[in-house]
N, CA, C and O atoms as a Tripos MOL2 file, in Angstrom:
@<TRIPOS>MOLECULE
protein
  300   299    75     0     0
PROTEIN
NO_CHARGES

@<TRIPOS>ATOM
      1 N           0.8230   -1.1790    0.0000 N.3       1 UNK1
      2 CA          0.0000    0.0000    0.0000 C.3       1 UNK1
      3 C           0.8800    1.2620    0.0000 C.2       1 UNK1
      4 O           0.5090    2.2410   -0.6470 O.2       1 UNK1
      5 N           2.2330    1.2870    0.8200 N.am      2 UNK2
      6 CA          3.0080    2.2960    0.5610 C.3       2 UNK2
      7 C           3.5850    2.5620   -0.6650 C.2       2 UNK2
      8 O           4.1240    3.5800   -1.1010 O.2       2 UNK2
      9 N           3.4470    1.8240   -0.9920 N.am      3 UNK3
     10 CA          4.3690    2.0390   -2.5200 C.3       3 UNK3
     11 C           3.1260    1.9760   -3.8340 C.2       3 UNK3
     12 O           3.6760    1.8650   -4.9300 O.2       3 UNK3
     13 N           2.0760    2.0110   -3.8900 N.am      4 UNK4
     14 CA          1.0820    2.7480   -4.2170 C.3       4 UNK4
     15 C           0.6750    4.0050   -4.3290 C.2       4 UNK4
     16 O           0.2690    4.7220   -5.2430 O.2       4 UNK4
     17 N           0.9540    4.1510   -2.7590 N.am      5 UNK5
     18 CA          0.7630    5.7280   -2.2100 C.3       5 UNK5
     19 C           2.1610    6.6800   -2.6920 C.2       5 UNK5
     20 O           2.1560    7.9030   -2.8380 O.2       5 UNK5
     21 N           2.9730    6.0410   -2.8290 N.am      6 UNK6
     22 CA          4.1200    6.8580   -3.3190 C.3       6 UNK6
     23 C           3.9950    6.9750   -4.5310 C.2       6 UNK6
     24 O           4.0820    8.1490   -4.8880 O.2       6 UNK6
     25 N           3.8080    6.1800   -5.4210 N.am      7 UNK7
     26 CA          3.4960    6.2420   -6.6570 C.3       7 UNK7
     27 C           2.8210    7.3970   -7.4550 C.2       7 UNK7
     28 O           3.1130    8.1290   -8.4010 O.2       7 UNK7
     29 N           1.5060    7.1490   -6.3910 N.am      8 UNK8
     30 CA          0.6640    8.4720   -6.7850 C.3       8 UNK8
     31 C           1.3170    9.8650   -6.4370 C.2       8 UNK8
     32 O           1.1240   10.8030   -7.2100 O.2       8 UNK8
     33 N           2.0000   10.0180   -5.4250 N.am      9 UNK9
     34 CA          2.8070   10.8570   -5.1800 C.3       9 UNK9
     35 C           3.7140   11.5500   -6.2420 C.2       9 UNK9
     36 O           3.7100   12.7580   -6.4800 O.2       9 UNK9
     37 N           4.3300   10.8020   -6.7220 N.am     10 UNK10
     38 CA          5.6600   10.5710   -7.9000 C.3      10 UNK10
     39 C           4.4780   11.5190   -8.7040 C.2      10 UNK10
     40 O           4.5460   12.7480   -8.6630 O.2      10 UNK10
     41 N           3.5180   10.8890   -9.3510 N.am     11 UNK11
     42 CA          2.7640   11.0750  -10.5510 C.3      11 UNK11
     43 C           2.1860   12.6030  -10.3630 C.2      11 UNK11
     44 O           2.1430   13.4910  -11.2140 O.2      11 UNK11
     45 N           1.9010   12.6300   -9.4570 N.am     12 UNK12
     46 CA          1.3260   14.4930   -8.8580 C.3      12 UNK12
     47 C           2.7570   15.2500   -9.4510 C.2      12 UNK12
     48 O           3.0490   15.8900  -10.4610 O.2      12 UNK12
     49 N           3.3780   14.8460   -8.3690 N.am     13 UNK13
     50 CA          4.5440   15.6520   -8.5820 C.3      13 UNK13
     51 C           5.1050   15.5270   -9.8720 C.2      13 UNK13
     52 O           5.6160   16.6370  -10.0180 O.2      13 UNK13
     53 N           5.4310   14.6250  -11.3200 N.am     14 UNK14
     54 CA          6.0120   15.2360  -12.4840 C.3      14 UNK14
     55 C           4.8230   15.8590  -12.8150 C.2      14 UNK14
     56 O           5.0170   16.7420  -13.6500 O.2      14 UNK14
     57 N           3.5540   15.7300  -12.4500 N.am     15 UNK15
     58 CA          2.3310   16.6210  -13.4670 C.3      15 UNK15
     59 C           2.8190   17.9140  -12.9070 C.2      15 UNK15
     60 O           2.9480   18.7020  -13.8430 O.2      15 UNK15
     61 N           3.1560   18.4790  -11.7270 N.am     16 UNK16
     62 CA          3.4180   19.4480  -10.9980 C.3      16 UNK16
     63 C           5.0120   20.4220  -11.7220 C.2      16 UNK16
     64 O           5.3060   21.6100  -11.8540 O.2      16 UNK16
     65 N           5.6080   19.2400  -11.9960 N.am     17 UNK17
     66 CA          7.0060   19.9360  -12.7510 C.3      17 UNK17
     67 C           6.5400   20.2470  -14.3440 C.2      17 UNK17
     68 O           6.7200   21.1800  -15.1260 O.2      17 UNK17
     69 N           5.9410   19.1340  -14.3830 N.am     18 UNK18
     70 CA          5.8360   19.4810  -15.8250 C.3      18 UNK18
     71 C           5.1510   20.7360  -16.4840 C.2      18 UNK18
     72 O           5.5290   21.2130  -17.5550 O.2      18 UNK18
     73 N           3.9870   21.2760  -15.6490 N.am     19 UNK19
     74 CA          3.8260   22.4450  -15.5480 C.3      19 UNK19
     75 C           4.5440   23.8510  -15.3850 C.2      19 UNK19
     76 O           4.5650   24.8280  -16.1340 O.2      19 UNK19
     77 N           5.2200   23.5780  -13.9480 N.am     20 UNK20
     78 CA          6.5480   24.4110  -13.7280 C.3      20 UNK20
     79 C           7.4250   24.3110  -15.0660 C.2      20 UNK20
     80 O           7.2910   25.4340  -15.5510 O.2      20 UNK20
     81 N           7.9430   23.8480  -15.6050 N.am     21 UNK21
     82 CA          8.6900   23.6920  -16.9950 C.3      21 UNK21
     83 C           7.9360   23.9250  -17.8150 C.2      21 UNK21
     84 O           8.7480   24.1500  -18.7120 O.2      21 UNK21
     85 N           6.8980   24.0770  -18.3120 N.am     22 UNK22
     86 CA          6.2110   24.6270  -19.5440 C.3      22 UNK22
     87 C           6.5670   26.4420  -19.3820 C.2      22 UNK22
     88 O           6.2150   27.2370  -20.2530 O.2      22 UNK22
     89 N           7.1910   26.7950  -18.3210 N.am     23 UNK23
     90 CA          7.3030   28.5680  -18.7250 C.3      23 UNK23
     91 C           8.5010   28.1480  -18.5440 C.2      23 UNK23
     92 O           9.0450   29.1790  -18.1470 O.2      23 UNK23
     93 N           9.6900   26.9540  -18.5660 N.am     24 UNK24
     94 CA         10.9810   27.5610  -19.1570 C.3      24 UNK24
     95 C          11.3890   27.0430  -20.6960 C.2      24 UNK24
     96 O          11.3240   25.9420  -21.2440 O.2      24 UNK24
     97 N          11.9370   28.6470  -21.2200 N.am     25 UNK25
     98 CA         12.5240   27.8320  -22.5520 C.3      25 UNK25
     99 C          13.0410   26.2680  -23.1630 C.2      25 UNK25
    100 O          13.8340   25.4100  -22.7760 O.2      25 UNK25
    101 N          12.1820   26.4190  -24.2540 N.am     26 UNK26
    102 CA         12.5630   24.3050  -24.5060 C.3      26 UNK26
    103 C          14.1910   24.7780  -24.8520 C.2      26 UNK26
    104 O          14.7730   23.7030  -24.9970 O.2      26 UNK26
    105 N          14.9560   25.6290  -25.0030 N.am     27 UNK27
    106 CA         16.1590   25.5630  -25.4550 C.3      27 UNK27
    107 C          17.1840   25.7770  -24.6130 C.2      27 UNK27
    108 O          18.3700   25.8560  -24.9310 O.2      27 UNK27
    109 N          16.7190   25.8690  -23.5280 N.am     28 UNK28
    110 CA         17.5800   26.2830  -21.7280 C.3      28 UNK28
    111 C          18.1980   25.0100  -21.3130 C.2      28 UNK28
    112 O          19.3780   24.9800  -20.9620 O.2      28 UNK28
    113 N          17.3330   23.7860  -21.3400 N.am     29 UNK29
    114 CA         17.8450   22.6240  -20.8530 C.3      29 UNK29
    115 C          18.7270   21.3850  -21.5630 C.2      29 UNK29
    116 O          19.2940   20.3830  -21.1280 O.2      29 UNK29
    117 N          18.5860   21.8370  -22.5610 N.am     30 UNK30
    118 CA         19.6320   20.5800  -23.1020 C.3      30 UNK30
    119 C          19.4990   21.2330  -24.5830 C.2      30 UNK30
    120 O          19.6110   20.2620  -25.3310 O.2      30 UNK30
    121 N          19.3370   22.2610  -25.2890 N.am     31 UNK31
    122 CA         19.5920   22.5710  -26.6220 C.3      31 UNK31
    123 C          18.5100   23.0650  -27.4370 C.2      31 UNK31
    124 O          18.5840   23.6890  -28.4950 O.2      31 UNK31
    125 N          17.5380   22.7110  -26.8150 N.am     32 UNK32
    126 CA         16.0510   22.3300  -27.8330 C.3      32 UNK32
    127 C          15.8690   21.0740  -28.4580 C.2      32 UNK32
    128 O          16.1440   19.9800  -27.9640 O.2      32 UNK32
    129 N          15.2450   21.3640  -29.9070 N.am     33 UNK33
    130 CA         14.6350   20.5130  -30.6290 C.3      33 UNK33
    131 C          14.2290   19.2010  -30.4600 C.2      33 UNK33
    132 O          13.2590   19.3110  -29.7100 O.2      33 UNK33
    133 N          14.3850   18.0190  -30.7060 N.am     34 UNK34
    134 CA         13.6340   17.0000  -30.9640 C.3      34 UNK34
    135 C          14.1900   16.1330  -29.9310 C.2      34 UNK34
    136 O          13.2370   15.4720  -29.5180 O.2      34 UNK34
    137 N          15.1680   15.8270  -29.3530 N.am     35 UNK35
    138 CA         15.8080   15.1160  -28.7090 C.3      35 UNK35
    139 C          14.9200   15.9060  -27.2410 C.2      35 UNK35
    140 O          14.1360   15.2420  -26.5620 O.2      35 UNK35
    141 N          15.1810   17.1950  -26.9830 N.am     36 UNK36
    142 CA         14.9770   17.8200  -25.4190 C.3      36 UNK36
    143 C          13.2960   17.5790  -25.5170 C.2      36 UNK36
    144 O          12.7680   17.4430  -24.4140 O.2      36 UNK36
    145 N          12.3100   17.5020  -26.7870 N.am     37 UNK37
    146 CA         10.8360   16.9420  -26.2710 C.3      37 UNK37
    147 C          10.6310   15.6350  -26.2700 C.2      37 UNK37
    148 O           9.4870   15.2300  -26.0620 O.2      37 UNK37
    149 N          11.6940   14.7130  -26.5010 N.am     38 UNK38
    150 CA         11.2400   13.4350  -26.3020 C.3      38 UNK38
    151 C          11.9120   13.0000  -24.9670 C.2      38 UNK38
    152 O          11.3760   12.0320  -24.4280 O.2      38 UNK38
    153 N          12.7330   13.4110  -24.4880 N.am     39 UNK39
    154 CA         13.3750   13.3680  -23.4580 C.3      39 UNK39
    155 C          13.1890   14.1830  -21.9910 C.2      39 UNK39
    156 O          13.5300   13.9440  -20.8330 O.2      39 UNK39
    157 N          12.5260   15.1830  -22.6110 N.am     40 UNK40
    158 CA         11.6490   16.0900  -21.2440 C.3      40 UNK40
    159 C          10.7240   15.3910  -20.4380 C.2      40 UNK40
    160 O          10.7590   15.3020  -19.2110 O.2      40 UNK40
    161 N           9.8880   14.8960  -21.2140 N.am     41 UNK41
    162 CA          9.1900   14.5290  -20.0460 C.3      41 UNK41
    163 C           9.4700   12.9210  -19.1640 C.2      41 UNK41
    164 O           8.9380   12.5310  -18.1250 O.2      41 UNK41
    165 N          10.5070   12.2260  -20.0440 N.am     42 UNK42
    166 CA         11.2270   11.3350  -19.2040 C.3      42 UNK42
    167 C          12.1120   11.8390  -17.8290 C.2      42 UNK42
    168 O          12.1300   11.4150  -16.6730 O.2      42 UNK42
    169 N          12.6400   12.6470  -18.3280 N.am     43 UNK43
    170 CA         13.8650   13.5500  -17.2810 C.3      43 UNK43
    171 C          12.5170   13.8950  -16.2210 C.2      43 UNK43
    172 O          12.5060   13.0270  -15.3490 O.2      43 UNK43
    173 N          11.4760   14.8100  -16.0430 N.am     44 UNK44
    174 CA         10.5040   15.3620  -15.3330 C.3      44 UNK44
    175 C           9.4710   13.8570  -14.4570 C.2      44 UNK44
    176 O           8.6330   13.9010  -13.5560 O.2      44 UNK44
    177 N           9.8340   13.1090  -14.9570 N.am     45 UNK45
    178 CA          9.3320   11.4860  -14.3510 C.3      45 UNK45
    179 C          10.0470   11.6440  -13.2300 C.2      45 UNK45
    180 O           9.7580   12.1690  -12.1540 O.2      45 UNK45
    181 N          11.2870   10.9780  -13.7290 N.am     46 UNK46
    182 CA         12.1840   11.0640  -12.4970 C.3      46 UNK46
    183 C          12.2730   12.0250  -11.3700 C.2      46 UNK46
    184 O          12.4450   11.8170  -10.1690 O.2      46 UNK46
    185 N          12.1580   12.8340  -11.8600 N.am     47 UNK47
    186 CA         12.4520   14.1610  -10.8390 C.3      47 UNK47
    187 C          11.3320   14.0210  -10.1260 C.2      47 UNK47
    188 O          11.4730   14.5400   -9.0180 O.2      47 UNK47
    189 N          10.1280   13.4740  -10.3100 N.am     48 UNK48
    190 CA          8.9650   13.1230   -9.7680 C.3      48 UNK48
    191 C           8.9780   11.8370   -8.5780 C.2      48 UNK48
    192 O           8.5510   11.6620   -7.4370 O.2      48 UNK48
    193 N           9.7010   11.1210   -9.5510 N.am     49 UNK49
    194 CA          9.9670   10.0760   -8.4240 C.3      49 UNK49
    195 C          11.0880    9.9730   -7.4770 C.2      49 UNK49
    196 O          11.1380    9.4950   -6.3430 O.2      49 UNK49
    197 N          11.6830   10.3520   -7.9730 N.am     50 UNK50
    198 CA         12.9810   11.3320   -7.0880 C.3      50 UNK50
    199 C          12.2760   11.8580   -5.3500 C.2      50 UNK50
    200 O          12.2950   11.4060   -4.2050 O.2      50 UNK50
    201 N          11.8490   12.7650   -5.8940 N.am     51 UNK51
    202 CA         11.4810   13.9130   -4.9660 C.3      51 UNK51
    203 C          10.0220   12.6460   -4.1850 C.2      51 UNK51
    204 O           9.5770   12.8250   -3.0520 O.2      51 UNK51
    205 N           9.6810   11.8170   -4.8470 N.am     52 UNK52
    206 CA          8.5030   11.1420   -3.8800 C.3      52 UNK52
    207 C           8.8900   10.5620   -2.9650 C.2      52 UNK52
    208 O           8.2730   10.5290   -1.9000 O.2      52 UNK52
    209 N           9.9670    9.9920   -3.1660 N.am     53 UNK53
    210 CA         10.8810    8.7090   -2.4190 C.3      53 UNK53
    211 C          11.5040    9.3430   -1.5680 C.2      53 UNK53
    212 O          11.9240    8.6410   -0.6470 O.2      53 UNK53
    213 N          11.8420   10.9040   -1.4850 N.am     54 UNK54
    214 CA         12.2540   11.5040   -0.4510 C.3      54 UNK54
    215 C          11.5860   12.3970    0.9680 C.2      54 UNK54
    216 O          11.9240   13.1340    1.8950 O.2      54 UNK54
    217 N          10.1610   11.5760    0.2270 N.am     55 UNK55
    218 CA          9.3370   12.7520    1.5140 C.3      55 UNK55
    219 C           8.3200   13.4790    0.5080 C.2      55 UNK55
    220 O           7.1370   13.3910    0.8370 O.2      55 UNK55
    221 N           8.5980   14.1630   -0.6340 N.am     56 UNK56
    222 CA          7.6850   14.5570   -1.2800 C.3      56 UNK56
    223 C           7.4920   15.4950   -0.4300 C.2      56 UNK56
    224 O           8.1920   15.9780    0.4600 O.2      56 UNK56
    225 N           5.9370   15.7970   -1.0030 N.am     57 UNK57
    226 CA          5.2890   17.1640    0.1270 C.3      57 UNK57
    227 C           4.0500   16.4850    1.1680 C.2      57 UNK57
    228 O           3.1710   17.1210    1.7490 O.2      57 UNK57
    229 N           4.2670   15.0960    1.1990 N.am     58 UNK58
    230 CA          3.2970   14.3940    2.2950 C.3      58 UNK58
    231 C           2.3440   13.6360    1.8210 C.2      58 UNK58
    232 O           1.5840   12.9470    2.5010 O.2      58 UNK58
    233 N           2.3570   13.7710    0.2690 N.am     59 UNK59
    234 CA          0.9190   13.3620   -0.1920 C.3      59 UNK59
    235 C           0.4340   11.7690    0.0770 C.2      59 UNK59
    236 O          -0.6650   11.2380    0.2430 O.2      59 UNK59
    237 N           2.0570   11.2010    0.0260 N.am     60 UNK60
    238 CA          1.9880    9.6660    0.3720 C.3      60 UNK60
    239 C           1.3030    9.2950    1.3850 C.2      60 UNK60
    240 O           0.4610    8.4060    1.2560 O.2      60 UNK60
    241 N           1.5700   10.0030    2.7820 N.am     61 UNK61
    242 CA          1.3260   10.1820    3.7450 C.3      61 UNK61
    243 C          -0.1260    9.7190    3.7000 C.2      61 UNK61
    244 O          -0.6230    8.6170    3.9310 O.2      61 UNK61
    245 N          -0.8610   11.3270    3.1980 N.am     62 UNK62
    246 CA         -1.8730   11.5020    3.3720 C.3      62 UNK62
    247 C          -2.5510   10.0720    2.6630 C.2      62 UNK62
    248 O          -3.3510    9.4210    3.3360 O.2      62 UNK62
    249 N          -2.3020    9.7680    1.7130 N.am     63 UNK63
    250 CA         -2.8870    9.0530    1.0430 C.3      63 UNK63
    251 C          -3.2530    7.8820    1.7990 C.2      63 UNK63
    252 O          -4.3840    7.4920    2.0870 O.2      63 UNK63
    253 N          -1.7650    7.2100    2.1710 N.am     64 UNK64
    254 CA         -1.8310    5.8680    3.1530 C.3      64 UNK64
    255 C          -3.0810    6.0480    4.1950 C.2      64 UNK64
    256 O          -3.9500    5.2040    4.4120 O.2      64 UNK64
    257 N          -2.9620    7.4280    4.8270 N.am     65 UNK65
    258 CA         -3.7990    7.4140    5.6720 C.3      65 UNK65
    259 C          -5.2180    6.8900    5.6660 C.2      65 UNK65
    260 O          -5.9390    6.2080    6.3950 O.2      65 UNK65
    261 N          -5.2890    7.5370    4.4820 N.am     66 UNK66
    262 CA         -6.7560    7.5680    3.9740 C.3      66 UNK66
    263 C          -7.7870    6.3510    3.4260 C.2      66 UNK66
    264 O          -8.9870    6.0890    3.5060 O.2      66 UNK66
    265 N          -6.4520    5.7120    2.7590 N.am     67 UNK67
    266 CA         -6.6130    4.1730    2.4670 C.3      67 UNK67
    267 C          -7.1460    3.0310    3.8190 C.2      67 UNK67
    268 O          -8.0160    2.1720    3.6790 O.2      67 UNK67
    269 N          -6.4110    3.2890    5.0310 N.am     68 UNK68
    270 CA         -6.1190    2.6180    6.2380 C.3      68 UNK68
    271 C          -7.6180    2.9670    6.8480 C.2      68 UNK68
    272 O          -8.1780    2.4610    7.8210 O.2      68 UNK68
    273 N          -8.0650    3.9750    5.9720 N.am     69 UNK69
    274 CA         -9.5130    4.6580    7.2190 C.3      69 UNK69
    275 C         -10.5650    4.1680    6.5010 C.2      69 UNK69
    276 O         -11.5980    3.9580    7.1370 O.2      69 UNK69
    277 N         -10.5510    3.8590    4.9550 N.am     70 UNK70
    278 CA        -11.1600    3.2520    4.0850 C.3      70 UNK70
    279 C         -11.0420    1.8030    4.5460 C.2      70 UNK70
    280 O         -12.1560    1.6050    5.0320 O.2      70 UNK70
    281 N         -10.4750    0.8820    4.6540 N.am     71 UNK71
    282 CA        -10.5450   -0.4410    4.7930 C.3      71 UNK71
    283 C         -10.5430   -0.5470    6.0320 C.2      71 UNK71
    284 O         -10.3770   -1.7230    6.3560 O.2      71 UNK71
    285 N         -10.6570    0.1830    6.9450 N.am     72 UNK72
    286 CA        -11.1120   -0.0690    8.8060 C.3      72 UNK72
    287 C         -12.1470   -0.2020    8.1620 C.2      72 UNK72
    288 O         -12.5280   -1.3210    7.8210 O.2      72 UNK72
    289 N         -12.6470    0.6280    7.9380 N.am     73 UNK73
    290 CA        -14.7240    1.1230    7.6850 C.3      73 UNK73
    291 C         -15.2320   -0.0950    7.1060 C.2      73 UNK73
    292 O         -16.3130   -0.5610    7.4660 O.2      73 UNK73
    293 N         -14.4850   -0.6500    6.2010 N.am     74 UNK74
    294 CA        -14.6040   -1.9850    4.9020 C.3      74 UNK74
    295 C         -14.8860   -3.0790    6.1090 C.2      74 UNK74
    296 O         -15.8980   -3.7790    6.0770 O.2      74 UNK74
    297 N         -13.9320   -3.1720    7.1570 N.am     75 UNK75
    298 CA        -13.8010   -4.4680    7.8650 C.3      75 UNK75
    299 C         -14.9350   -4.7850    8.5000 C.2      75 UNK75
    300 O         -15.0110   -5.8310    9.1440 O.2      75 UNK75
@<TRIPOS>BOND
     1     1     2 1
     2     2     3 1
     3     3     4 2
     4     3     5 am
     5     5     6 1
     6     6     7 1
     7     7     8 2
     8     7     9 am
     9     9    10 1
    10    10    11 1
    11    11    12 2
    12    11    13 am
    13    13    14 1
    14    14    15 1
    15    15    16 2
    16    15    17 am
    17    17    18 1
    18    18    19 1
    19    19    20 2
    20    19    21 am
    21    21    22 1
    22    22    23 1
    23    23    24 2
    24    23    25 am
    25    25    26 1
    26    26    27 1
    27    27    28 2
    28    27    29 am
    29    29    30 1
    30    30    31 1
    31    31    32 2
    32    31    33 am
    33    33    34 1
    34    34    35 1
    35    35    36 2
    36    35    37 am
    37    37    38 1
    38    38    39 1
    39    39    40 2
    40    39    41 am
    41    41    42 1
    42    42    43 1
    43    43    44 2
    44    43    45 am
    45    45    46 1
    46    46    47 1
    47    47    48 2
    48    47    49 am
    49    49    50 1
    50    50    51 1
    51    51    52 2
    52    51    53 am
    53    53    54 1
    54    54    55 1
    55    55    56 2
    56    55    57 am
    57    57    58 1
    58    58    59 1
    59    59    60 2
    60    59    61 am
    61    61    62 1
    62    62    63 1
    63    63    64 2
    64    63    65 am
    65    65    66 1
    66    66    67 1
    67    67    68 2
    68    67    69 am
    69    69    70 1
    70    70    71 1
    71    71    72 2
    72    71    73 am
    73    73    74 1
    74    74    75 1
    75    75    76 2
    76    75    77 am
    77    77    78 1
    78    78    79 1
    79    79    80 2
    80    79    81 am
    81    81    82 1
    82    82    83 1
    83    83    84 2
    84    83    85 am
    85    85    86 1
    86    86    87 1
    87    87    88 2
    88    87    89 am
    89    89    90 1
    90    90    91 1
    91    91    92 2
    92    91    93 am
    93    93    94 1
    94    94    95 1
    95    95    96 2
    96    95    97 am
    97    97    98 1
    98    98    99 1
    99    99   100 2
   100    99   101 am
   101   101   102 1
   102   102   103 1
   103   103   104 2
   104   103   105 am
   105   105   106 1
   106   106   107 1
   107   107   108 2
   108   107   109 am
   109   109   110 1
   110   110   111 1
   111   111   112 2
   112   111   113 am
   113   113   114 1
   114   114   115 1
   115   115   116 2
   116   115   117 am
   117   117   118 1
   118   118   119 1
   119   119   120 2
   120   119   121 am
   121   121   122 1
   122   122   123 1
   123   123   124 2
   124   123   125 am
   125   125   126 1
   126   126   127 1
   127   127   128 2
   128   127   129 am
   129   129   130 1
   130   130   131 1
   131   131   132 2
   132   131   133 am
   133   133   134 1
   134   134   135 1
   135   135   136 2
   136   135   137 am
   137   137   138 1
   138   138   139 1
   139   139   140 2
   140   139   141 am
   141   141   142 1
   142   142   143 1
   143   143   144 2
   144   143   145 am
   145   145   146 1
   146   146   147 1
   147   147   148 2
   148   147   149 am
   149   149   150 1
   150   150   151 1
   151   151   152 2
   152   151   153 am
   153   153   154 1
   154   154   155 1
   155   155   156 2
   156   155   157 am
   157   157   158 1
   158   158   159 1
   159   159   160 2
   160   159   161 am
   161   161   162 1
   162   162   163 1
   163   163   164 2
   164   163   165 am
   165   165   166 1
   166   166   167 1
   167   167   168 2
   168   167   169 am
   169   169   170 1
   170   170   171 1
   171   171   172 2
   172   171   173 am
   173   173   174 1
   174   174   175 1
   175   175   176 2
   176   175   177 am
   177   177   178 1
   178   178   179 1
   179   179   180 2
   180   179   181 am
   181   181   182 1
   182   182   183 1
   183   183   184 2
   184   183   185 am
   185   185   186 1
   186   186   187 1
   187   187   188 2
   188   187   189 am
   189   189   190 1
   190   190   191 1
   191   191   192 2
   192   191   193 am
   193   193   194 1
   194   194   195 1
   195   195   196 2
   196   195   197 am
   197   197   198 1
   198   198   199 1
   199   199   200 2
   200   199   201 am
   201   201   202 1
   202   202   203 1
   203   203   204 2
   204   203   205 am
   205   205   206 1
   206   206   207 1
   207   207   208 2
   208   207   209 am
   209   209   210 1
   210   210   211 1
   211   211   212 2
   212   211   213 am
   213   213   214 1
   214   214   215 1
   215   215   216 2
   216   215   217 am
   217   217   218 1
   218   218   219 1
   219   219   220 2
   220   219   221 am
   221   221   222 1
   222   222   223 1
   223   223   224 2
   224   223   225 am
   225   225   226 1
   226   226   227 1
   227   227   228 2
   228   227   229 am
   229   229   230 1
   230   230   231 1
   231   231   232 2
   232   231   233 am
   233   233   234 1
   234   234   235 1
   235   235   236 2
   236   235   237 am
   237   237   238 1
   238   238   239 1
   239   239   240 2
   240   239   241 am
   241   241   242 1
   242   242   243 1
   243   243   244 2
   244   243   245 am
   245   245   246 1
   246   246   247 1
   247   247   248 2
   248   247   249 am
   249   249   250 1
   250   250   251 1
   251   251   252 2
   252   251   253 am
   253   253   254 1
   254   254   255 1
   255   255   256 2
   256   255   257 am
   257   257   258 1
   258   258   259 1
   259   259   260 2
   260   259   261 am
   261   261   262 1
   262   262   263 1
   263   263   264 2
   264   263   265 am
   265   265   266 1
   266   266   267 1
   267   267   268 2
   268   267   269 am
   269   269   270 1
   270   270   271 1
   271   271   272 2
   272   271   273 am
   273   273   274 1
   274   274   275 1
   275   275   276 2
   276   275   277 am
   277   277   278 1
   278   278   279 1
   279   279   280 2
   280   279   281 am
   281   281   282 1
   282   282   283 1
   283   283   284 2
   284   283   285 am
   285   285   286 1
   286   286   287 1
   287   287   288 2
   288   287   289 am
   289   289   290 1
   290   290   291 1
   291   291   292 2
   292   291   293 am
   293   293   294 1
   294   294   295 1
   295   295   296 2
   296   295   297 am
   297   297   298 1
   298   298   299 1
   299   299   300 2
@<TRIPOS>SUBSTRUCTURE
     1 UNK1         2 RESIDUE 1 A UNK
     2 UNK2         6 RESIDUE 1 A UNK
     3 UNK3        10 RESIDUE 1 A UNK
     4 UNK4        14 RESIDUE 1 A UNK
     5 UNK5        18 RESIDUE 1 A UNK
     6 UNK6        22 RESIDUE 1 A UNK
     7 UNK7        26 RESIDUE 1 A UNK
     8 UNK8        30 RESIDUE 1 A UNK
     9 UNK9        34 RESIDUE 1 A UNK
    10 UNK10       38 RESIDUE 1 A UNK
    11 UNK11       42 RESIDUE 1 A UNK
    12 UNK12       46 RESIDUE 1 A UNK
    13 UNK13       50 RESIDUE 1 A UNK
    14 UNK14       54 RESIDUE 1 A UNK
    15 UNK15       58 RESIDUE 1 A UNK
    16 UNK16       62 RESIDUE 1 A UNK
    17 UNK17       66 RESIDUE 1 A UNK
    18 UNK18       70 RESIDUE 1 A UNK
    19 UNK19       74 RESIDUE 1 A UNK
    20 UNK20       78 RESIDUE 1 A UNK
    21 UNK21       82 RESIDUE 1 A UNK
    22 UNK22       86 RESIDUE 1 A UNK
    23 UNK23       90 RESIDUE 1 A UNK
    24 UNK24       94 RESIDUE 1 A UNK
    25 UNK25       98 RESIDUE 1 A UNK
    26 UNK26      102 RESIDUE 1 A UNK
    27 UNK27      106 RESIDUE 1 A UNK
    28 UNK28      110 RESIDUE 1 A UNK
    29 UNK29      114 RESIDUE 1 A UNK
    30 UNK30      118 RESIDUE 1 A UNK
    31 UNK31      122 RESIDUE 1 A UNK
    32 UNK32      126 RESIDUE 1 A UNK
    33 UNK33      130 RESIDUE 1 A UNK
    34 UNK34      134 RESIDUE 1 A UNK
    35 UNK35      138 RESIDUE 1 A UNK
    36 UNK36      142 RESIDUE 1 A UNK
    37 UNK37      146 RESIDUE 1 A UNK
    38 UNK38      150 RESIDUE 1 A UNK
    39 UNK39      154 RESIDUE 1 A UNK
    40 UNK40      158 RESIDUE 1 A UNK
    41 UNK41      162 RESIDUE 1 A UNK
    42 UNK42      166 RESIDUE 1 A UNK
    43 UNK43      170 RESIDUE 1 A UNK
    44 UNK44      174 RESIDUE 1 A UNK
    45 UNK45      178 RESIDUE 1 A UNK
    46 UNK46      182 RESIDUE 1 A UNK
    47 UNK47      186 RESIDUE 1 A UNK
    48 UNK48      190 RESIDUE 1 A UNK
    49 UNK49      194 RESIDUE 1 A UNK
    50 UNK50      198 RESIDUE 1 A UNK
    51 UNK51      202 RESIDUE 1 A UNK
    52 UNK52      206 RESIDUE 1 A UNK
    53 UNK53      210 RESIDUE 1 A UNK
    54 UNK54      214 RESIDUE 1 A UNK
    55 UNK55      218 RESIDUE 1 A UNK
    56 UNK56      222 RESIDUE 1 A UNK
    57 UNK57      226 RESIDUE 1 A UNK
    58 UNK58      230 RESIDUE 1 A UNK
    59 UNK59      234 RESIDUE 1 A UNK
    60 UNK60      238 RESIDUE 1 A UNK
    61 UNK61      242 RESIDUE 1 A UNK
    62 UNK62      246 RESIDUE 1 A UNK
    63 UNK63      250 RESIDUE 1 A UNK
    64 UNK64      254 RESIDUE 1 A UNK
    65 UNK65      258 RESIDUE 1 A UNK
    66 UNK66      262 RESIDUE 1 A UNK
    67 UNK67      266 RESIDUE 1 A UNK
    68 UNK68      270 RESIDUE 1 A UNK
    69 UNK69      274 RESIDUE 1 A UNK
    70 UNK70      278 RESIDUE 1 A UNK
    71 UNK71      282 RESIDUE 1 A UNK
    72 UNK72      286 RESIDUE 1 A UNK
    73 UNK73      290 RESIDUE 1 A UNK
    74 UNK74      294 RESIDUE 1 A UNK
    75 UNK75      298 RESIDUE 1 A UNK
């Protein structure tokens, strides 16, 4: 279940960068063209899952929680 919850975490967070990076130049990070858009949003994954596996901003947290309060209620 934790690693579910992190998951979703991960996934918030590159939707979250990937946003943040849509106002910087495609030609700032690695050159531009065709290589930096097929490769952007691989690079912005990671950084997603990166940052989940380290704490993130709690969402895991929250999530687990929420799951655990869902399947008490279930039992």
């Amino acid at each position: 279940m934790r690693k579910a919850a992190q998951s979703f975490e991960a996934m918030f967070l590159t939707q979250m960068f990937t946003h943040m990076f849509d106002g910087v130049g495609k030609d700032s990070l690695f050159g531009g063209g065709a290589g930096e858009e097929m490769f952007r949003p691989m690079l912005l994954e990671e950084y997603g899952k990166a940052a989940a596996s380290r704490g993130g901003l709690g969402i895991a947290d929250a999530v687990m929680h929420t799951l655990i309060q869902q399947q008490e209620k279930a039992a």
